[in-house]
Rosetta silent file (secondary structure, phi, psi, omega in degrees, C-alpha in Angstrom):
SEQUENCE: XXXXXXXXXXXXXXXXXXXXXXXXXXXXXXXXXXXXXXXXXXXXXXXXXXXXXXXXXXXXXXXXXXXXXXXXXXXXXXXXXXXXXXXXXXXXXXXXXXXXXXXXXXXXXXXXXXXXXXXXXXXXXXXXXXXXXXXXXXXXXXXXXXXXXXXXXXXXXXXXXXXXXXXXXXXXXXXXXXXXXXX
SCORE:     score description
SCORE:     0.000 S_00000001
   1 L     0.000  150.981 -176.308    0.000    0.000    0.000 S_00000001
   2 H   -37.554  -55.896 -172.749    1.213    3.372   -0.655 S_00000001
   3 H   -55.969   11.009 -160.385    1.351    4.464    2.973 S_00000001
   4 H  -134.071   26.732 -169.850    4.021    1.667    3.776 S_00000001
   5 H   -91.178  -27.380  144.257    5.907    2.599    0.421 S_00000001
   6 H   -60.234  -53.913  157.134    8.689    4.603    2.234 S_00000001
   7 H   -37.750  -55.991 -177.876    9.050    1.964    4.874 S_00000001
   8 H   -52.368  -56.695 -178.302    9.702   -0.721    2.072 S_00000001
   9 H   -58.243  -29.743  177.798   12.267    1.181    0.177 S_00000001
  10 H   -63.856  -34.050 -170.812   14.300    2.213    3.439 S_00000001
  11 H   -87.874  -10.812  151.803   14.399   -1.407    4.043 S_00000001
  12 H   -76.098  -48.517 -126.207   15.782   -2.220    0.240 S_00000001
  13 H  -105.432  -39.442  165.566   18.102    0.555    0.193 S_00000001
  14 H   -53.206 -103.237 -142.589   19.424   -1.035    4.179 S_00000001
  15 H   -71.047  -45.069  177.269   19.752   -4.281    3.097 S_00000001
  16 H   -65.759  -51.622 -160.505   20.584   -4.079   -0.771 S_00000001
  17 L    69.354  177.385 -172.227   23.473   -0.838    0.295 S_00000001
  18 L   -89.930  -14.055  177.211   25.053    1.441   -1.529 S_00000001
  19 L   -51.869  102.275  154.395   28.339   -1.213   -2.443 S_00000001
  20 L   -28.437  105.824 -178.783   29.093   -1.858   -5.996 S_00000001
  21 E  -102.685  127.796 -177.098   28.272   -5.629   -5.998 S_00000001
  22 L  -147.373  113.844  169.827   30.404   -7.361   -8.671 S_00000001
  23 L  -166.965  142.389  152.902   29.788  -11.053   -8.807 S_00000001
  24 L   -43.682  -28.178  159.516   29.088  -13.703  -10.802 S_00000001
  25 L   -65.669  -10.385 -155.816   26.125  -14.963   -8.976 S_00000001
  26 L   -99.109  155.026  169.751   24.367  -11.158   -9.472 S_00000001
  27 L   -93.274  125.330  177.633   22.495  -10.914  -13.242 S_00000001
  28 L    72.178   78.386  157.740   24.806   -8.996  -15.787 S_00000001
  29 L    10.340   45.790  169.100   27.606   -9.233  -13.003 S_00000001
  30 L   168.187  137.606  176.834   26.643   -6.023  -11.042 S_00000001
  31 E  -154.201  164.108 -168.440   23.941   -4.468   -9.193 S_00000001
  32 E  -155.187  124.420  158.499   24.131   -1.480   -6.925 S_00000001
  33 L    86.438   -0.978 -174.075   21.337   -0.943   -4.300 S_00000001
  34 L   125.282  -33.926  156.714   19.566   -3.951   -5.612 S_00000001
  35 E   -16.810  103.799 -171.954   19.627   -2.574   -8.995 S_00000001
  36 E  -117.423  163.362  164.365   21.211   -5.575  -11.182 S_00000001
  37 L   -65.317  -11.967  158.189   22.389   -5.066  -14.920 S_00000001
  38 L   -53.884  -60.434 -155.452   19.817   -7.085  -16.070 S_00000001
  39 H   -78.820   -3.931 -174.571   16.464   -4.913  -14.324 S_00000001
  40 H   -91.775  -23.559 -164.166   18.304   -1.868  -15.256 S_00000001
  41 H   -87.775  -44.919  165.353   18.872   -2.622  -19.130 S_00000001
  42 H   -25.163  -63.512 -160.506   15.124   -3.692  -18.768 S_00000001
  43 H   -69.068  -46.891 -145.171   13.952   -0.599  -17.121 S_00000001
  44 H   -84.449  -30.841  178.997   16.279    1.448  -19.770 S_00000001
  45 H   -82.298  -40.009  160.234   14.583   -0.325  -22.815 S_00000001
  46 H   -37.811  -57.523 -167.823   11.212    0.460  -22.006 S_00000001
  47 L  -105.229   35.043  157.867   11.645    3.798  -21.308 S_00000001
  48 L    73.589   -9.188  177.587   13.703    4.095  -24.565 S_00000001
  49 L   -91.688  161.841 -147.055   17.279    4.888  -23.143 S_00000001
  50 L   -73.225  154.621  173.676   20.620    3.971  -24.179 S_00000001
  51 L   -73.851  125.374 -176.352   21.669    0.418  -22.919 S_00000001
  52 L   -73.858  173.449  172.135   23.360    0.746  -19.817 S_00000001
  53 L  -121.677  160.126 -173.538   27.082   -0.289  -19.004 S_00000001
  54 L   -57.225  -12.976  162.581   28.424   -1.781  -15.911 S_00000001
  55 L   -50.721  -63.354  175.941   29.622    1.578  -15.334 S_00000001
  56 L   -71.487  -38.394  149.246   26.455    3.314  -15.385 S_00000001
  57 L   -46.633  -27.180 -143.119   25.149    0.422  -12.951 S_00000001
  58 L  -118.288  -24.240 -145.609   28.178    1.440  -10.476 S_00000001
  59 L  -131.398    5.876  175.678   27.322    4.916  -10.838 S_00000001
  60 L   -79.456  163.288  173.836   23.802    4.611   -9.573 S_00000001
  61 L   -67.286  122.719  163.459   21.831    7.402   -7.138 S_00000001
  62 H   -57.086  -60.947 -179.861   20.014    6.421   -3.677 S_00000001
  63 H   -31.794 -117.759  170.275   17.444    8.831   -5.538 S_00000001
  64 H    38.536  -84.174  172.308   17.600    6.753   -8.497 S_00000001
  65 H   -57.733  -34.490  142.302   17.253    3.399   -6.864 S_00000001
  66 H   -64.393  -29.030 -164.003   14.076    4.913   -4.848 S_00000001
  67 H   -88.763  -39.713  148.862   12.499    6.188   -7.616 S_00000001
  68 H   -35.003  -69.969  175.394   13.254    2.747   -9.395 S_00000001
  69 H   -60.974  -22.003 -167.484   11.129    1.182   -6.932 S_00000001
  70 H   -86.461  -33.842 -177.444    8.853    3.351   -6.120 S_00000001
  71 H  -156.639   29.821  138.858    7.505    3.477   -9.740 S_00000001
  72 L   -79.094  -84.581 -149.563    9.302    1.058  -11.666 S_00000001
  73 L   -74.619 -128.687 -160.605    9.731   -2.407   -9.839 S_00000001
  74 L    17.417  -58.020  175.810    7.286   -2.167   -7.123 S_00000001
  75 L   -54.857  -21.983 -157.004    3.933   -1.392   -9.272 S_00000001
  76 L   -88.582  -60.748 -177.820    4.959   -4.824  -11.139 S_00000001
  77 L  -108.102   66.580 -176.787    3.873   -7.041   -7.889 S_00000001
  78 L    20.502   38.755  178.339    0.765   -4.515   -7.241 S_00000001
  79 H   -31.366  -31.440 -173.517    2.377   -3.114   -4.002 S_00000001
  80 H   -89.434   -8.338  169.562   -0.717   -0.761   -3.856 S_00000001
  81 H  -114.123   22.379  169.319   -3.250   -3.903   -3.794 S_00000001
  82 L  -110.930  175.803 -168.428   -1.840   -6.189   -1.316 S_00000001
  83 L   -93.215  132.158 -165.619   -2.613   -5.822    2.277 S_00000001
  84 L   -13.667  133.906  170.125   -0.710   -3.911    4.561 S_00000001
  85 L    87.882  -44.021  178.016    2.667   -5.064    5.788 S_00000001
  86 H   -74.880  -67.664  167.203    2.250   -7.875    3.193 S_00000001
  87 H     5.998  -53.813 -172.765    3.432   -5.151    1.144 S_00000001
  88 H   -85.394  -48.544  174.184    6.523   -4.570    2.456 S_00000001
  89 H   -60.660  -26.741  177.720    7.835   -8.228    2.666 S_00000001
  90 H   -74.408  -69.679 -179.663    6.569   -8.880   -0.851 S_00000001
  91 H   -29.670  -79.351 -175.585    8.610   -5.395   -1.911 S_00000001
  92 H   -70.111  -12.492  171.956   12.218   -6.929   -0.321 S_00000001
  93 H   -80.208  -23.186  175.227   11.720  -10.473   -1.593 S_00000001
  94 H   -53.103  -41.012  157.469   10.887   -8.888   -4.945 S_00000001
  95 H   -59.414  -31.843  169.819   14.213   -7.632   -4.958 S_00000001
  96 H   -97.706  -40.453 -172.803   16.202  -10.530   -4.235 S_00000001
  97 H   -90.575  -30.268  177.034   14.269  -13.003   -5.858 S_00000001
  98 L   112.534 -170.736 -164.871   13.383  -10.904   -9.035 S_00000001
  99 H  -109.536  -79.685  174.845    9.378  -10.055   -9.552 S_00000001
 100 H   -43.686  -64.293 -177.646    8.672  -13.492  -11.222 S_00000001
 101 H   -46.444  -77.491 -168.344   10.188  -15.598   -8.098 S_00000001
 102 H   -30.748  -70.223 -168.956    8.129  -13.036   -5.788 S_00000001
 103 H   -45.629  -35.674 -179.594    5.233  -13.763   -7.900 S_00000001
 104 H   -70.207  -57.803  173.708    5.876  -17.240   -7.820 S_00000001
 105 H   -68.686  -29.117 -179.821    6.633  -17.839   -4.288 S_00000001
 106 H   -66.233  -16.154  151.606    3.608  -15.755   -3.324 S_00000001
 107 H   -64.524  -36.638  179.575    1.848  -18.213   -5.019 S_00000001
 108 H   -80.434  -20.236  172.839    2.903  -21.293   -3.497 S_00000001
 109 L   -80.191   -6.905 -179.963    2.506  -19.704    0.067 S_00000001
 110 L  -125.363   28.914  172.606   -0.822  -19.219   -0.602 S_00000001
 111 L    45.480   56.490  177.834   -1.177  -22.706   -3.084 S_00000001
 112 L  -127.434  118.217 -138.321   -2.433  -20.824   -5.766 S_00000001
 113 L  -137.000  169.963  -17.550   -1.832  -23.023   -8.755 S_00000001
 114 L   -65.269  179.170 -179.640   -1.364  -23.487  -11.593 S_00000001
 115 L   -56.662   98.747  137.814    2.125  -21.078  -11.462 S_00000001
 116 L  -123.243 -156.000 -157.368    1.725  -17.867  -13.533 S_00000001
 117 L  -128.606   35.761  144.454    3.699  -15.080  -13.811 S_00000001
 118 L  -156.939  176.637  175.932    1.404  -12.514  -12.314 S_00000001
 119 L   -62.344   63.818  174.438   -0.556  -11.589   -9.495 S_00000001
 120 L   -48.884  153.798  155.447   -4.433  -12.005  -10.163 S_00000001
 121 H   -39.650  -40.042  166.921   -7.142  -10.872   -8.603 S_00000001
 122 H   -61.117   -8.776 -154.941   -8.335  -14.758   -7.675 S_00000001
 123 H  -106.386  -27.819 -174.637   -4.673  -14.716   -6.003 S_00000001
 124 H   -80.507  -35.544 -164.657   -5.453  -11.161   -4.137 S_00000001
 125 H   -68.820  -22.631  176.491   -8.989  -12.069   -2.680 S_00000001
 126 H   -92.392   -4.019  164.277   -7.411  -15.168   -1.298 S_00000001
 127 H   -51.942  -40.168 -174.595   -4.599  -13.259    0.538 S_00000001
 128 L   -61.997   -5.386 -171.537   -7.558  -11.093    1.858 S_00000001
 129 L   -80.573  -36.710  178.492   -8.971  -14.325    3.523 S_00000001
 130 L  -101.361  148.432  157.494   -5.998  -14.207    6.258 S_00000001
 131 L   -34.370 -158.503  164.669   -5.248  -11.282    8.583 S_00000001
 132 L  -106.621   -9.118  178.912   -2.233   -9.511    7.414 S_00000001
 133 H   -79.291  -70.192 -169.968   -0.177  -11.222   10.246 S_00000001
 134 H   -49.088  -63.239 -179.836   -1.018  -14.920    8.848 S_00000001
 135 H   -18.162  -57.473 -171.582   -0.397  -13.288    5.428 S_00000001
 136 H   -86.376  -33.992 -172.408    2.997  -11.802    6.212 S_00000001
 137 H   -71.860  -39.736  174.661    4.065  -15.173    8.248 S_00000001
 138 H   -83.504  -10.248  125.600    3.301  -17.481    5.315 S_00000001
 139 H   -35.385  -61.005 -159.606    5.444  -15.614    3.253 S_00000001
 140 H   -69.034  -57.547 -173.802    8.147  -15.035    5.156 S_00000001
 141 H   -48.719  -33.686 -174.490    8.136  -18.968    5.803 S_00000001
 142 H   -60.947  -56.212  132.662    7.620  -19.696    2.362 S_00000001
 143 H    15.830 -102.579 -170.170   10.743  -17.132    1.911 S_00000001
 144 H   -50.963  -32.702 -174.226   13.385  -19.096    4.007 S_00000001
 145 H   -45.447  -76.261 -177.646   12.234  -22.618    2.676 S_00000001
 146 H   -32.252  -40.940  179.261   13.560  -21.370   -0.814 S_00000001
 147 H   -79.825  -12.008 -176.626   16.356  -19.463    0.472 S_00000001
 148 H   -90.298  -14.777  169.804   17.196  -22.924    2.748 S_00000001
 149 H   -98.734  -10.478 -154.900   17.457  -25.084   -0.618 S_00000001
 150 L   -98.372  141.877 -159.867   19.531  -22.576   -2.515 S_00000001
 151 L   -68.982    5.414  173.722   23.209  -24.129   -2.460 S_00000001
 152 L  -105.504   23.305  175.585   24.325  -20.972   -1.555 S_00000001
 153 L   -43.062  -67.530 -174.749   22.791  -21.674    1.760 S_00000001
 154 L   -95.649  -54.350 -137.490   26.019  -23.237    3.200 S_00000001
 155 L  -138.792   75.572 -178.780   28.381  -22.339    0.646 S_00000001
 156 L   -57.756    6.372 -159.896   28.650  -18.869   -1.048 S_00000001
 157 L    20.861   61.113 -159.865   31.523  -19.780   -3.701 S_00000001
 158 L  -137.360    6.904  168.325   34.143  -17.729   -2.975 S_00000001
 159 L   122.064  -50.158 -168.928   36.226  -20.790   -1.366 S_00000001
 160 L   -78.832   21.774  162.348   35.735  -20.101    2.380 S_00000001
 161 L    48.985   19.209 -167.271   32.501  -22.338    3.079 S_00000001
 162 L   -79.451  153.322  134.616   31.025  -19.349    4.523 S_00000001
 163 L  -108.615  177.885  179.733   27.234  -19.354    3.530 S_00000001
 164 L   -94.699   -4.946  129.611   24.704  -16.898    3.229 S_00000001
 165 H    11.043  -53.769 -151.008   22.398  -19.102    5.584 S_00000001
 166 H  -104.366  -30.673 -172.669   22.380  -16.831    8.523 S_00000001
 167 H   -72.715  -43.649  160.605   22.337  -13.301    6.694 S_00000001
 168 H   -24.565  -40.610  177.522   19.647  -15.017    4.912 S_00000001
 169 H   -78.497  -39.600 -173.659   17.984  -15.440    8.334 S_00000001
 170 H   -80.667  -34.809 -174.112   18.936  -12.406    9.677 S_00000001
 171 H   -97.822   14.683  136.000   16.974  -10.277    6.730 S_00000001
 172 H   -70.836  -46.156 -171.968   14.185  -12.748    7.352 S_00000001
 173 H   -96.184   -8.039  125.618   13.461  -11.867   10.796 S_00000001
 174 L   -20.515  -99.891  159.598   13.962   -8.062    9.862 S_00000001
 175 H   -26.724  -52.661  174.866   12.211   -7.837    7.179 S_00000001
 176 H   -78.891  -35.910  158.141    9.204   -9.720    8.696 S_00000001
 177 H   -40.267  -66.385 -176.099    9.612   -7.714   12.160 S_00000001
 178 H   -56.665  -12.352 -142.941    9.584   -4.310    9.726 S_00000001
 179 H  -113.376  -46.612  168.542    6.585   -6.018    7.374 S_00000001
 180 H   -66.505  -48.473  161.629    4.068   -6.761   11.001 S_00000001
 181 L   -33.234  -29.860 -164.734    4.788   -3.002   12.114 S_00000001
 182 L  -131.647   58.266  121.649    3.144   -1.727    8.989 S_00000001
 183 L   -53.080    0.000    0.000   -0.089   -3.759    9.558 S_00000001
């Protein structure tokens, strides 16, 4: 919902940062604020603008990267029709997962089948069926299952056996703390 649209973005802009991220796991090997070279060459072909370079990724604006979200990416998994709070947790997995995973896992937490690769109406009236608490929990659960099978779980591939498991955990129980406040 609108009113919770500043809450969401403070909590992408926290958790994605302002660091140049240059990795092979990231799509088109860089994103900055969440911003990957993929959703940006997207966003830039839409609206008709030169194809960016990894440069121009590197070189993005906090402004920028709000105003992406706010009225790019965001509008994409209706942020203004789901119900409070759900809003905001749907907003950061949308970001990490991409808008088709969000869309996808919000289907399977709420077993709304078959899989397609948007958000219906049939899919909002049955969110509306739970509080916004159940709503926001069965996300967030669905949320860690996925992030608990992805091999980078344990193992981040950079050598060191560190995984992403517990930051994984740690922006679950964040995120879902920040996503029942704005009930």
């Amino acid at each position: 919902m609108q009113e919770n649209l500043t809450a969401t973005l403070d909590l992408i802009i926290r958790w994605e940062g302002s660091d140049v991220n240059r990795s092979a796991r990231e799509p088109g090997g860089i994103s900055k604020y969440g911003i990957s070279l993929t959703a940006y060459s997207d966003y830039c072909k839409k609206f008709k603008l030169a194809v960016p370079t990894t440069e121009d990724v590197a070189n993005l604006t906090e402004d920028f990267a709000r105003n992406f979200y706010g009225q790019h990416w965001l509008p994409q998994i209706r942020f203004n029709d789901l119900p409070k709070g759900l809003d905001i947790r749907m907003g950061d997995i949308s970001v990490n997962s991409g808008i088709g995973g969000a869309t996808r896992l919000l289907q399977v937490a709420f077993l709304q089948f078959p899989l397609l690769n948007n958000i219906s109406d049939d899919l909002i009236k049955t969110i509306n069926k739970y509080t916004p608490s159940e709503a926001i929990h069965m996300l967030s659960a669905a949320w860690i299952g996925y992030k608990l099978a992805s091999p980078s779980w344990l193992d981040i591939g950079d050598g060191t056996h560190r995984g992403a498991g517990h930051g994984w955990s740690n922006r679950n129980i964040d995120v879902t703390t920040q996503a029942l406040k704005g009930i």
